[in-house]
C-alpha positions as CSV (number, residue, x, y, z in Angstrom):
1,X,10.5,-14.1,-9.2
2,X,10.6,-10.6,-10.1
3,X,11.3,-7.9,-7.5
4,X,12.3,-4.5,-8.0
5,X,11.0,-2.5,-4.7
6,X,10.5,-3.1,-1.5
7,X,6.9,-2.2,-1.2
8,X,3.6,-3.9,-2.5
9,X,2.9,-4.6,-5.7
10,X,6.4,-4.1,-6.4
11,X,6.7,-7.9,-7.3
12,X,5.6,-10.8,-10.3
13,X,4.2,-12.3,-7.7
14,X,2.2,-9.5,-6.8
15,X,1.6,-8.6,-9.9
16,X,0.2,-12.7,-10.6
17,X,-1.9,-11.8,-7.4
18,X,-3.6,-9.0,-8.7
19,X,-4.6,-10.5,-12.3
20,X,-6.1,-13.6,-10.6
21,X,-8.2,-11.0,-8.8
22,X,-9.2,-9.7,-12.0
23,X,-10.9,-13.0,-13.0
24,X,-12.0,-14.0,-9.7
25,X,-14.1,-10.8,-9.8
26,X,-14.9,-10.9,-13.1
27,X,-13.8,-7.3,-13.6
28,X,-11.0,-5.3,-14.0
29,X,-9.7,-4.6,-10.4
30,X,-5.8,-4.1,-11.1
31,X,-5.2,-1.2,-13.5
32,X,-8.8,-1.0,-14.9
33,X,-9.1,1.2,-18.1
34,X,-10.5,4.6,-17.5
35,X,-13.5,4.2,-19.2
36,X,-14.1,1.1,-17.4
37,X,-13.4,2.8,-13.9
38,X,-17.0,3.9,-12.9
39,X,-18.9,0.6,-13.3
40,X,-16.0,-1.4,-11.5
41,X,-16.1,0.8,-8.9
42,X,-20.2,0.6,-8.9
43,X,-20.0,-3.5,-9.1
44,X,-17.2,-3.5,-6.0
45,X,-19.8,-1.3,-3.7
46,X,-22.5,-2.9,-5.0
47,X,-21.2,-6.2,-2.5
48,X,-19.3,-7.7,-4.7
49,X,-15.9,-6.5,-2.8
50,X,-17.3,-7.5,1.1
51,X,-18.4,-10.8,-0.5
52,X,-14.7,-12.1,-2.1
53,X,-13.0,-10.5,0.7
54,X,-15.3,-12.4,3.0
55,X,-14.6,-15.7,0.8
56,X,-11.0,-14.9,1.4
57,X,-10.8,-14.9,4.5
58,X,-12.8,-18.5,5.3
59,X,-9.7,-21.3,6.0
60,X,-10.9,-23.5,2.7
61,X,-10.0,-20.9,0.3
62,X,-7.6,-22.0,-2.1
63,X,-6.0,-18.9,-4.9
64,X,-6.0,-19.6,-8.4
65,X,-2.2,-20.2,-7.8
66,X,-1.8,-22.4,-4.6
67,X,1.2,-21.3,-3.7
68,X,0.1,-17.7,-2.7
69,X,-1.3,-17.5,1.1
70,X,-4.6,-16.2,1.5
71,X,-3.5,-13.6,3.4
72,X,-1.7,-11.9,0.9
73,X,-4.4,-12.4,-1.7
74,X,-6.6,-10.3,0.6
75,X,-4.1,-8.2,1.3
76,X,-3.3,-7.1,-2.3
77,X,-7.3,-7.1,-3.1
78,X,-7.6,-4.3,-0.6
79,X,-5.2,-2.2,-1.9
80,X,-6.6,-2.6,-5.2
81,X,-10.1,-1.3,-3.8
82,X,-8.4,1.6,-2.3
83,X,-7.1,2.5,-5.3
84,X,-10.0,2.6,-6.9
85,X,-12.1,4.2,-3.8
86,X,-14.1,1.2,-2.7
87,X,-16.1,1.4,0.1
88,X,-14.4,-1.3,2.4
89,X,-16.5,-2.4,5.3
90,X,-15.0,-2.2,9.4
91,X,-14.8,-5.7,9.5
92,X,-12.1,-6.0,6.6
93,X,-10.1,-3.1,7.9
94,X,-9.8,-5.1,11.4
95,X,-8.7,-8.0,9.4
96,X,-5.9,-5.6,7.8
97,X,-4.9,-4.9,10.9
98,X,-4.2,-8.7,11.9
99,X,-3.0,-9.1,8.7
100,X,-0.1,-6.5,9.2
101,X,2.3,-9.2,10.8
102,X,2.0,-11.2,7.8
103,X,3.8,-8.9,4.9
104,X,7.0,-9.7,4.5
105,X,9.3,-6.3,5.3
106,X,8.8,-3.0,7.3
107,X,8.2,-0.9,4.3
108,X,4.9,-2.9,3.1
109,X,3.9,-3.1,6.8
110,X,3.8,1.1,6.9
111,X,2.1,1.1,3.5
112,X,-0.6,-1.6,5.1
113,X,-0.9,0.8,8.2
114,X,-1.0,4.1,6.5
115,X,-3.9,2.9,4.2
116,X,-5.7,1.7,7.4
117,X,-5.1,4.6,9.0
118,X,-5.9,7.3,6.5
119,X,-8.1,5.9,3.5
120,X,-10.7,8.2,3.6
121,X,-13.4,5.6,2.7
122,X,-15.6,7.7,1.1
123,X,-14.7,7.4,-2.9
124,X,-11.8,8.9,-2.6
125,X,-8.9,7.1,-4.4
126,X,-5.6,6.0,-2.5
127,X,-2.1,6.2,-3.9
128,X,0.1,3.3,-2.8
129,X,3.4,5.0,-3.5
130,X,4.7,1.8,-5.1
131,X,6.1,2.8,-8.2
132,X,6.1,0.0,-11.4
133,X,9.4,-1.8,-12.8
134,X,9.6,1.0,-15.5
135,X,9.3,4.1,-13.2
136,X,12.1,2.8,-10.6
137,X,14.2,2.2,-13.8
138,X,14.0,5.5,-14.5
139,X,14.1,6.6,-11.1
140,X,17.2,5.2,-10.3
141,X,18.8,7.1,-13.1
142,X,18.2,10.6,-11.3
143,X,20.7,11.4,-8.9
144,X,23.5,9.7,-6.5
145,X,23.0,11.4,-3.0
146,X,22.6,9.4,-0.3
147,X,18.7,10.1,0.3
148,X,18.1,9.7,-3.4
149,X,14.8,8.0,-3.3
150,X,14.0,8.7,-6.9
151,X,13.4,12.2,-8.1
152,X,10.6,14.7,-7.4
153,X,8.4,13.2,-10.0
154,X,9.2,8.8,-9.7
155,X,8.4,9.0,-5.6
156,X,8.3,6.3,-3.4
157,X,6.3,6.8,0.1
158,X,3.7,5.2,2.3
159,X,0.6,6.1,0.8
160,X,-1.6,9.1,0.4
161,X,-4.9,10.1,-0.9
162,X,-5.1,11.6,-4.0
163,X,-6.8,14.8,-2.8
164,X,-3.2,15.1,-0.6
165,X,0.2,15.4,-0.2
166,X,2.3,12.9,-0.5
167,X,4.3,12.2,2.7
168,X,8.1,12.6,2.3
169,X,9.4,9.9,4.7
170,X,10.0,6.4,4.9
171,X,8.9,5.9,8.9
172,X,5.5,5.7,10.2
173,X,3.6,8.4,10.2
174,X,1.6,7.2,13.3
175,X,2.5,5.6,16.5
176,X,2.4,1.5,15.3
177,X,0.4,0.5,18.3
178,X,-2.2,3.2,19.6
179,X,-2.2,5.1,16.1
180,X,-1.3,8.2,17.8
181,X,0.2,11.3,15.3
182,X,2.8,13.3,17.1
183,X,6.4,15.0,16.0
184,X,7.8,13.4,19.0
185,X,7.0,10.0,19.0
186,X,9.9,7.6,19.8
187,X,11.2,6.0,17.2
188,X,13.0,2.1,17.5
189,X,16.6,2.3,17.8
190,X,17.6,-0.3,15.3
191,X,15.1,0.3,12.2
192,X,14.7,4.3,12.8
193,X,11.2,3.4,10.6
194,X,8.9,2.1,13.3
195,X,7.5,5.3,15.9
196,X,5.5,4.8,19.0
197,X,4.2,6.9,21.2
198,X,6.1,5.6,24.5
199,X,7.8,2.4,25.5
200,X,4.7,0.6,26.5
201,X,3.5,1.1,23.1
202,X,6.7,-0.1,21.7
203,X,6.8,-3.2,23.9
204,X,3.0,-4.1,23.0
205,X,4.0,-4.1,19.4
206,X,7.3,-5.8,19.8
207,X,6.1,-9.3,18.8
208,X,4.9,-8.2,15.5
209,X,8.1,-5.9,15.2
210,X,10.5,-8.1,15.6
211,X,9.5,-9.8,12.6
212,X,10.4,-7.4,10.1
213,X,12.6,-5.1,12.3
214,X,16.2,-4.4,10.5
215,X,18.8,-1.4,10.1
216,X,17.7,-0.3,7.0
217,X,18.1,3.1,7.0
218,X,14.9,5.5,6.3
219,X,14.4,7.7,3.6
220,X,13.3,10.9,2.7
221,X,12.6,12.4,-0.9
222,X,11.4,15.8,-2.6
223,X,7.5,15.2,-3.3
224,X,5.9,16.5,-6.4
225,X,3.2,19.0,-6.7
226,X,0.1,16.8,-6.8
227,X,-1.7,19.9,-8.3
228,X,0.8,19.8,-11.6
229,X,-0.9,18.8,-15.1
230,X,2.3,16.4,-15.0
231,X,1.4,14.9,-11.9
232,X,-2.1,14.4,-12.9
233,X,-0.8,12.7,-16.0
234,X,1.0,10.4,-14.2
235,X,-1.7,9.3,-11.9
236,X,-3.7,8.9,-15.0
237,X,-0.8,6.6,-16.3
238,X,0.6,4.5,-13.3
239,X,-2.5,4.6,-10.2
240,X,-5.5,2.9,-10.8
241,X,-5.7,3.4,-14.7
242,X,-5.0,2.6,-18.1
243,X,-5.2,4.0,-21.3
């Protein structure tokens, strides 16, 4: 298998996810070409989406490759939507939420909760911040400092909308149990990624923590200027669309 990032759809596996979902749609959800963009997105609102996801979730599903759970088939389907700007009903953004303690590290567990957070819902597209096996190649090759995460063109973060900013850091953005914002929420002392808003926020979440909790040291990176022509370009390129 095939891994070159710590964050979703930074995998083959991922990637093997997301073209079954093509065909189990019977559209192009992953990477859909621009021209095709409009009636995707008009099929996944038009039920399509709440009806697979709702398949997805019911025990006797089986993906088109066995060996990948459920819950990451969901999971990636999700983030597909986003990207696009499907409308995704309350019901499946609960089941995100449970769904948190299955991904794998803490990075794709602040992309999960940063989408769930802060996807608009409305037809606005997300950005995962996961960049492709090409753009961390060439990311990789642009500087050696210590917080290097990729230049400030080839970012990495949690996840933005594409009428925003990205956001600079690699630890959550939010407190992790109550989903409060705040400059001074505590952060876990082995990790430095995870923030809460006080200890019995931190000790509520602690049994889906400890899962994934590591010293892996957080990052932070120069963002680009979302408003650029080349910035635009690259959306066009590498988030939602193909030529």
């Amino acid at each position: 298998m095939g891994v070159w990032g710590r964050g979703l759809l930074q995998s083959d596996n991922d990637y093997d996810i997301a073209g079954d979902l093509n065909d189990m749609l019977g559209c192009t959800v992953f990477m859909p070409p621009k021209e095709e963009a409009a009636d995707v997105l008009e099929k996944l609102n038009g039920g399509l989406l709440s009806r697979k996801l709702d398949e997805i979730l019911e025990p006797s599903f089986q993906a088109s490759r066995s060996w990948y759970p459920r819950e990451r088939v969901f999971v990636i389907l999700a983030v597909l939507a986003m990207q696009i700007g499907a409308k995704i009903e309350s019901r499946h953004m609960t089941a995100l939420k449970v769904l948190r303690a299955t991904l794998s590290n803490m990075f794709q567990q602040l992309q999960l909760v940063t989408a769930i957070e802060e996807y608009k819902n409305d037809g606005t597209r997300w950005l995962l911040g996961s960049k492709g096996l090409q753009d961390t190649m060439f990311s990789s090759m642009d500087g050696e400092g210590e917080d290097d995460n990729g230049d400030e063109f080839f970012y990495s973060g949690l996840g933005h909308s594409v009428d925003q900013d990205p956001y600079p850091h690699t630890w959550s953005k939010r407190c992790l149990s109550c989903g409060e914002s705040n400059s001074e929420l505590l952060r876990c002392s082995r990790c430095h990624m995870a923030r809460y808003w006080d200890k019995r926020c931190q000790k509520h979440d602690w049994q889906k923590h400890k899962l994934v909790c590591e010293p892996v040291a957080p990052r932070s990176v120069s963002v680009p200027d979302i408003h650029s022509d080349e910035f635009k370009e690259f959306l066009e390129q590498c988030h939602g669309h193909k030529e």
